[in-house]
N, C-alpha and C positions, 0 to 999 in steps of 0.2 A: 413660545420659542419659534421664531420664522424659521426661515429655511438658510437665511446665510448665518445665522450662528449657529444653526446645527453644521453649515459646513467648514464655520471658523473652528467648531470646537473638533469638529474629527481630524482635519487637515491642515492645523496651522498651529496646534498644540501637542505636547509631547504626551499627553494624555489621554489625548483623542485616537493620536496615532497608536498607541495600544491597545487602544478598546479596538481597533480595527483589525490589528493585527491577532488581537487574541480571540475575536468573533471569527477572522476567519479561520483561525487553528481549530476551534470549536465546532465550525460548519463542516472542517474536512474530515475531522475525527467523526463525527456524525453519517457522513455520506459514507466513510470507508467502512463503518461500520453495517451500516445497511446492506451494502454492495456485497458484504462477506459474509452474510446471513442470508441473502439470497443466492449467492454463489453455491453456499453449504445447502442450500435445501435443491437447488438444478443439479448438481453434479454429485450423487453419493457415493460414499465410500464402498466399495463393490469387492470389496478384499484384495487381497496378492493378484496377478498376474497369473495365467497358466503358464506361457511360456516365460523358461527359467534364465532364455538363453538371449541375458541383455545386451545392448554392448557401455562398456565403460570408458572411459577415459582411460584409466591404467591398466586397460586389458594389452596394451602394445609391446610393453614394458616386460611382463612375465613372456609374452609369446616369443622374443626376443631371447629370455634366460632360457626358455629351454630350447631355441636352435643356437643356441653355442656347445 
């Protein structure tokens, strides 16, 4: 198999073009996988927060009900 019917069959067939599309779906689930296996071992879970005192989004909202 030369090189232009490996390129006819990936790129000019609807069969090819899936094997590509599906090699790459495979290659990113792959990488994303890694990437969050090494994320999860740099960055460990270190528990709760000391300070208690986050801010939220809907913290505006109650602050608001009680100065009316």
């Amino acid at each position: 198999m030369d090189f232009a019917e490996l390129y006819h069959f990936l790129f000019e067939t609807y069969v090819g073009i899936g094997v590509l599309v599906l090699s790459g779906l495979v290659l990113s689930l792959i990488a994303a996988v890694v990437m969050e296996f090494k994320t999860r071992k740099t960055f460990v879970d270190r528990g709760p927060r000391a300070d208690e005192d986050e801010w939220s989004f809907f913290d505006d909202e109650q602050d608001e009900a009680k100065d009316r």
